[in-house]
C-alpha positions as CSV (number, residue, x, y, z in Angstrom):
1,X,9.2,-12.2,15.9
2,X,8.1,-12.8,12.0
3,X,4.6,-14.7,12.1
4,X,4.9,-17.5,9.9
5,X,2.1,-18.9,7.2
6,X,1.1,-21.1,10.4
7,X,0.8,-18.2,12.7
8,X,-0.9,-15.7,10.0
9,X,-3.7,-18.4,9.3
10,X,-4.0,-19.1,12.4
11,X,-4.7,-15.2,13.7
12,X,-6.9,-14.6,10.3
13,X,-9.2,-18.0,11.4
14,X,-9.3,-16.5,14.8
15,X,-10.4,-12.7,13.7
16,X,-7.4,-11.5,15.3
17,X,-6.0,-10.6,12.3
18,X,-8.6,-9.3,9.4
19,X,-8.0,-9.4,5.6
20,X,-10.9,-8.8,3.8
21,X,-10.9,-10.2,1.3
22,X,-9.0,-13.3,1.9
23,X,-7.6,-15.3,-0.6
24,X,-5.9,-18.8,1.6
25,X,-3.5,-18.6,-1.9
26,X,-2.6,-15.6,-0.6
27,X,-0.2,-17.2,2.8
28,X,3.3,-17.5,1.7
29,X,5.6,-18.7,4.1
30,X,6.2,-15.9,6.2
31,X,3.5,-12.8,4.5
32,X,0.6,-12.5,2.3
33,X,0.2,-11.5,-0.6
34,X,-1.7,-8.2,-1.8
35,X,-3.6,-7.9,-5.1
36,X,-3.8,-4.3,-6.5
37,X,-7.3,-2.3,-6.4
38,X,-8.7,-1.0,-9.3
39,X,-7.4,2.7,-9.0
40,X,-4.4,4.9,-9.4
41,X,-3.5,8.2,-8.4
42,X,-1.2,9.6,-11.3
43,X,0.6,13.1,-10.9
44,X,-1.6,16.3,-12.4
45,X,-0.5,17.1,-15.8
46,X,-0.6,20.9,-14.4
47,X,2.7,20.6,-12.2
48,X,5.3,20.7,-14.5
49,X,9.3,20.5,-14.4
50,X,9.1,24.3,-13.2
51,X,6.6,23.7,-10.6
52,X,8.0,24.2,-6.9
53,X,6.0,22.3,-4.6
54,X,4.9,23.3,-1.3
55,X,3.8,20.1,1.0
56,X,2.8,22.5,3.5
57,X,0.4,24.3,0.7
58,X,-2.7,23.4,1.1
59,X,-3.6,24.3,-2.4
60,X,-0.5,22.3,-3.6
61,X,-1.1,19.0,-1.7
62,X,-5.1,19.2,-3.0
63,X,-3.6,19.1,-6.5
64,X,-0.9,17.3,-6.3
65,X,-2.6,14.1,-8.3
66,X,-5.5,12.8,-10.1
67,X,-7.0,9.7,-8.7
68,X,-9.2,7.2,-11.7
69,X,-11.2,4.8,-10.1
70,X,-13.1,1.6,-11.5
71,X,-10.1,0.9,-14.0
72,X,-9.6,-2.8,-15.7
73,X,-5.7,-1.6,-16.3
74,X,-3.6,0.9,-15.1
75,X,-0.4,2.1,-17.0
76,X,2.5,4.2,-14.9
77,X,4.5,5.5,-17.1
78,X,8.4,5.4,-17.6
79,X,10.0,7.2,-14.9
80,X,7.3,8.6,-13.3
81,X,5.6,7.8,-9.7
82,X,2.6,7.5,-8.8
83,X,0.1,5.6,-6.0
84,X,-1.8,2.4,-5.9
85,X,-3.5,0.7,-3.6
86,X,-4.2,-2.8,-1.9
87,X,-7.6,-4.7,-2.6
88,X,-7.0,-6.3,0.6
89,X,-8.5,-4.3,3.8
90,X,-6.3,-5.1,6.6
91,X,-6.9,-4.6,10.6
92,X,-4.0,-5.2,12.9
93,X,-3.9,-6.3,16.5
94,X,-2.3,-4.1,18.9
95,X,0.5,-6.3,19.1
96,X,1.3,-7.0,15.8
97,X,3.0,-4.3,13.1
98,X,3.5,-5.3,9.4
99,X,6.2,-4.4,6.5
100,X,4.9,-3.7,3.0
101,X,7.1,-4.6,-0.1
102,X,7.0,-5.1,-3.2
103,X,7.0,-8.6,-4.9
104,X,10.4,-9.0,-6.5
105,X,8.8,-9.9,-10.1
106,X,7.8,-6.3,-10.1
107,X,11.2,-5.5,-9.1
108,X,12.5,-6.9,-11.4
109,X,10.6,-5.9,-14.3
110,X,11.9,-2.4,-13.2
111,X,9.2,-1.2,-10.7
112,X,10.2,0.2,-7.3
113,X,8.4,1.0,-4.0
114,X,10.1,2.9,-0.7
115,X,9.3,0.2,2.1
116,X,6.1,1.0,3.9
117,X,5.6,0.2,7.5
118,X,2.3,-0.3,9.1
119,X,1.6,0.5,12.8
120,X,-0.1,-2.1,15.2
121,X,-3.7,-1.2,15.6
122,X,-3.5,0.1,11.6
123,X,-7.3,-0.8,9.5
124,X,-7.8,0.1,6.0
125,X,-6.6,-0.5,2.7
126,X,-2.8,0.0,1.6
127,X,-1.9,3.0,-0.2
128,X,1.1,1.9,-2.7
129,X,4.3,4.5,-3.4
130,X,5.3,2.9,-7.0
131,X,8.1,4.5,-9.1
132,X,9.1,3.0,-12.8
133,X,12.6,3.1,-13.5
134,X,12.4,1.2,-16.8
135,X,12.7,2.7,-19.8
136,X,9.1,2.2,-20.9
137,X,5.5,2.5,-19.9
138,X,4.5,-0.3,-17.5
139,X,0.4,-2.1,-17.6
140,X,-0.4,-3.0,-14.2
141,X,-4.2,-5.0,-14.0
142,X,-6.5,-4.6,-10.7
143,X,-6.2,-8.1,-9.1
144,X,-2.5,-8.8,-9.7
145,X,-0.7,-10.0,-6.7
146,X,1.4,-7.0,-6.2
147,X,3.1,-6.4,-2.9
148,X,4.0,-8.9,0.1
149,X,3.3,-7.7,3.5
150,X,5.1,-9.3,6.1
151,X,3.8,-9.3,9.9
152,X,6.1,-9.1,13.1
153,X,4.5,-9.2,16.9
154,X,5.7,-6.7,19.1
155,X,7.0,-8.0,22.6
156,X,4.3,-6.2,24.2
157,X,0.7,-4.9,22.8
158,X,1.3,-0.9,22.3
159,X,0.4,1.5,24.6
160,X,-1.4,3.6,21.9
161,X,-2.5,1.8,18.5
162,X,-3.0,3.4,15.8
163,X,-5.4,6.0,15.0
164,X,-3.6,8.6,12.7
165,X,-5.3,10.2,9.5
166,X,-4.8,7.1,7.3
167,X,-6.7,5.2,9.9
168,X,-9.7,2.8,7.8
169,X,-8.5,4.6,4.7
170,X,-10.7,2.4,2.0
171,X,-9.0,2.9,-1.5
172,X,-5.8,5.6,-2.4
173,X,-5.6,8.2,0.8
174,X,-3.6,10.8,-0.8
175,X,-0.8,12.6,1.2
176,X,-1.7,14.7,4.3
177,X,-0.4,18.4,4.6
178,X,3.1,19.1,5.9
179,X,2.6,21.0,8.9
């Protein structure tokens, strides 16, 4: 079951559900809304078109990107991908997973971002894939509402919440090592 605005206001008033921090604006009808953080994580220069990556190099995966911090804008570039993340620190109940999307404005202007799921029991920040497919360079400005998370209750509480290496991530958690 989708919580509604009703149900998401009423499990963030509660402390079952933690956003930190909470904007009430931020309720739509069925998700919140998540402004973007002040960082990005862009792709190292160094790996060019003739670079082979290895996800299960260590070496590789350590220089995979570049994360700035502390920015007032942030500009992906045209075709390229690279990783945001939420302002928002999030804590989920152990019966209660979310979706992450991206707002359809973004879409539209030509942004894209694969569908991330987030496990019940999940705390931290949200680490954002974000690929531009338009033709030109894109501003994006720390605060923007960004992406819509949408939370659905399990039918039972897990047996095992979350606790895997992106667990109370604060900020861009880059990729772990393919093992």
């Amino acid at each position: 079951m989708i919580l509604s605005d009703y149900d998401l206001e009423s499990a963030i008033r509660t402390k079952r559900l933690i956003v930190r921090p909470f904007k009430k604006d931020a309720v739509r009808e069925n998700g919140l809304d998540l402004r973007l953080a002040d960082e990005i994580a862009v792709r190292n220069p160094k790996l060019g078109k003739d670079t082979v990556f290895d996800a299960m190099n260590p070496e590789h995966v350590k220089n995979e990107y570049i994360i700035r911090k502390g920015l007032g804008r942030m500009i992906v570039p045209s075709h390229d991908q690279v990783l945001l993340s939420t302002k928002e620190y999030i804590s989920l109940p152990d019966n209660v997973m979310a979706f992450v999307e991206l707002r359809s404005t973004w879409a539209r202007h030509g942004l894209s971002m694969p569908p991330t799921i987030i496990d019940a029991g999940f705390a931290g920040t949200i680490t954002l894939e974000v690929i531009n497919n338009a033709p030109y360079a894109m501003l994006l400005k720390p605060g923007s509402r960004f992406a819509h998370i949408i939370f659905a209750s399990t039918l039972n509480k897990v047996s095992q919440a979350y606790s895997g290496s992106y667990f109370n991530q604060r900020g861009i958690k880059l990729p772990k090592l393919l093992k």
